[in-house]
C-alpha positions in Angstrom: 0.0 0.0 0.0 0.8 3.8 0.1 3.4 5.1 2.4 1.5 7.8 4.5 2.9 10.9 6.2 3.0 10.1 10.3 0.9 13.6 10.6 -1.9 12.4 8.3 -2.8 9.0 10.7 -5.5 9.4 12.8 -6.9 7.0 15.5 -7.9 3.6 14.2 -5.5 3.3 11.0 -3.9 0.6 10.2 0.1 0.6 9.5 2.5 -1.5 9.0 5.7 -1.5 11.5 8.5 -3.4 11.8 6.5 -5.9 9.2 3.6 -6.3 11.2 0.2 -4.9 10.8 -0.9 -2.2 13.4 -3.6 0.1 14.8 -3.5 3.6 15.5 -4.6 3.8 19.3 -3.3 7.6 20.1 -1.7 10.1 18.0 -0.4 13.5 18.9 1.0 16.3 17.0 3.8 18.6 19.4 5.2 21.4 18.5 7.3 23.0 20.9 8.8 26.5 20.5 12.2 26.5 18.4 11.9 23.6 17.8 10.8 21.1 15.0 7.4 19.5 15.2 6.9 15.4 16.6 4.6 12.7 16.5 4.2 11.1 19.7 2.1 7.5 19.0 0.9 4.5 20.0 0.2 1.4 17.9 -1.3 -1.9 18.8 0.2 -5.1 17.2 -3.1 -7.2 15.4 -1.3 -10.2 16.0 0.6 -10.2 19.0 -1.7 -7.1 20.8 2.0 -5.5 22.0 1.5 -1.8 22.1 4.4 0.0 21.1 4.8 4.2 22.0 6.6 5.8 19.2 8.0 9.3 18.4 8.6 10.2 15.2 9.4 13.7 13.3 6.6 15.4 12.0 7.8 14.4 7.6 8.4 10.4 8.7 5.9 8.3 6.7 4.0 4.9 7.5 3.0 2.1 5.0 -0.9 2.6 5.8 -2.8 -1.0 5.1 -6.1 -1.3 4.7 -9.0 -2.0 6.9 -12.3 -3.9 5.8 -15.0 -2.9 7.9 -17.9 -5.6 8.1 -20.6 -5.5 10.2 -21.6 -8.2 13.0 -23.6 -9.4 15.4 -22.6 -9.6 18.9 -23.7 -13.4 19.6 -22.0 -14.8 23.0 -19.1 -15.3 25.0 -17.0 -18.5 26.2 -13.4 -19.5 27.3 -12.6 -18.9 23.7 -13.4 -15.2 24.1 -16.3 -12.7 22.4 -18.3 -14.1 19.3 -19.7 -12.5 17.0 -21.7 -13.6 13.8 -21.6 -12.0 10.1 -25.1 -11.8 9.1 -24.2 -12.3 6.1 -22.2 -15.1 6.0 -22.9 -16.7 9.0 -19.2 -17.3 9.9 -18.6 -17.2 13.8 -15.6 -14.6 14.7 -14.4 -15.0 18.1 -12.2 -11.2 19.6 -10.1 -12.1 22.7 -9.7 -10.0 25.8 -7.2 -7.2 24.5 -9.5 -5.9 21.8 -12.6 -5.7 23.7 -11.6 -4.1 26.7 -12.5 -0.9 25.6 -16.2 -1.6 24.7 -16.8 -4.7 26.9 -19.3 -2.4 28.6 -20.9 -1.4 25.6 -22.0 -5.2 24.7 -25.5 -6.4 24.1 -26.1 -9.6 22.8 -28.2 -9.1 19.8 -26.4 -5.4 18.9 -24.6 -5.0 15.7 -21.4 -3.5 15.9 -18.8 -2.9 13.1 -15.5 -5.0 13.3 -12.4 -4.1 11.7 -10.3 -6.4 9.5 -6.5 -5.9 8.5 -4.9 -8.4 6.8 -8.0 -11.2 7.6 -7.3 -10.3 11.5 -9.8 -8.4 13.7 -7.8 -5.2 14.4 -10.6 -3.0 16.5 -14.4 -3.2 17.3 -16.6 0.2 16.1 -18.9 1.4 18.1 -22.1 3.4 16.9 -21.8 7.2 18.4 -24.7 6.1 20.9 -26.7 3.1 22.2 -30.2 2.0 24.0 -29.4 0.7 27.6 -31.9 -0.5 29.8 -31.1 1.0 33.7 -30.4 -2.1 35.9 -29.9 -0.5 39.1 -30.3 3.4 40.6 -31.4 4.8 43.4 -35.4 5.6 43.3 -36.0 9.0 41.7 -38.9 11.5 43.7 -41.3 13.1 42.2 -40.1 16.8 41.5 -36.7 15.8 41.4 -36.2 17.4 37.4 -36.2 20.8 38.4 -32.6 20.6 39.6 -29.7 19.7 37.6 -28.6 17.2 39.8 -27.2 13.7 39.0 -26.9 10.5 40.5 -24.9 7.4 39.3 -26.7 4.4 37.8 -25.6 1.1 36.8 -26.7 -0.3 33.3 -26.9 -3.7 31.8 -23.8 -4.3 30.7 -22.1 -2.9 34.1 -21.6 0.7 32.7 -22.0 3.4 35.1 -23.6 6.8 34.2 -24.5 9.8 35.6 -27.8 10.6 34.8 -30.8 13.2 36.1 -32.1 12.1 39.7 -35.4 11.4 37.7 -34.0 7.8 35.8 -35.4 4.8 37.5 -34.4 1.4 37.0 -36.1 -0.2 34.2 -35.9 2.4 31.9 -34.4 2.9 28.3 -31.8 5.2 28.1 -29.4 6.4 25.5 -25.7 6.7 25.9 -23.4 8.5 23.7 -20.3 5.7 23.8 -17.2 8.3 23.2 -17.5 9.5 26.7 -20.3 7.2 28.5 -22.5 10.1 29.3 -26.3 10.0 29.1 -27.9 11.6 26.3 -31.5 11.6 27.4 -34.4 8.7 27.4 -35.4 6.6 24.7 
């Protein structure tokens, strides 16, 4: 593929390094005062899940590689990790640990959610900018409550906990934007 300047990569792009396909996790531009500019970065190995930090000057290039992104449905999981199924071609895919740890809490069985593919290897999992949770456990709202704008902490059912108006009671439908885990109002 195309070599790609360092300051063009974004979060979630896939580059090769040291002959092995990688993801994008955290990218920064510095530029400090009399000085030239840097890239700090870090990169997450698809098939060993190592994350390397790097710093490189602000006109080094990457080979990027590209990413399919299919979506699928979030089915189960077992000792053999997360599985999810393509709708369209029924193949099973089962993510380990390392990937899903940063949406484990955003997992519903049933849910589609987009994976990423570099090289035939799940390299990330997509989330949609917000989902429907159901509140599993909060403290009881009282009537009247809505006229401050007070919050209180309540547990969803994945395990996600998010500050929402002293109103919510358990049971309801909620929806969460997933960048920050912050509650976007009732669905």
């Amino acid at each position: 593929m195309a070599s790609t300047p360092v300051i063009n990569l974004r979060k979630g792009h896939a580059v090769r390094h040291n002959n092995d396909v990688c993801v994008v996790i955290s990218h920064e531009l510095k530029t400090p005062p009399r000085m030239a500019s840097y890239v700090v970065m870090s990169i997450r190995s698809v098939a060993n899940k190592k994350v390397s930090n790097l710093r490189l000057t602000s006109n080094d290039s990457m080979e990027s590689v590209l990413l399919e992104r299919i979506p699928h449905e979030y089915s189960y999981k077992d000792s053999g990790g997360y599985h999810f199924l393509n709708n369209e071609t029924y193949d099973d895919v089962a993510v380990h640990d390392e990937i899903i740890d940063s949406v484990r809490d955003y997992l519903i069985e049933g849910n589609t959610y987009t994976l990423l593919f570099a090289d035939g290897l799940v390299a990330d999992i997509e989330l949609p900018p917000s989902m429907v949770m159901v509140v599993a456990d909060s403290p009881e709202g009282v009537k009247g409550d809505s006229a401050s704008n007070a919050y209180k902490s309540a547990t969803m059912e994945t395990g996600l906990v998010v500050q929402v108006p002293l109103f919510i009671n358990p049971g309801e439908k909620l929806i969460i934007k997933t960048d920050d885990a912050s509650y976007l109002g009732r669905a």
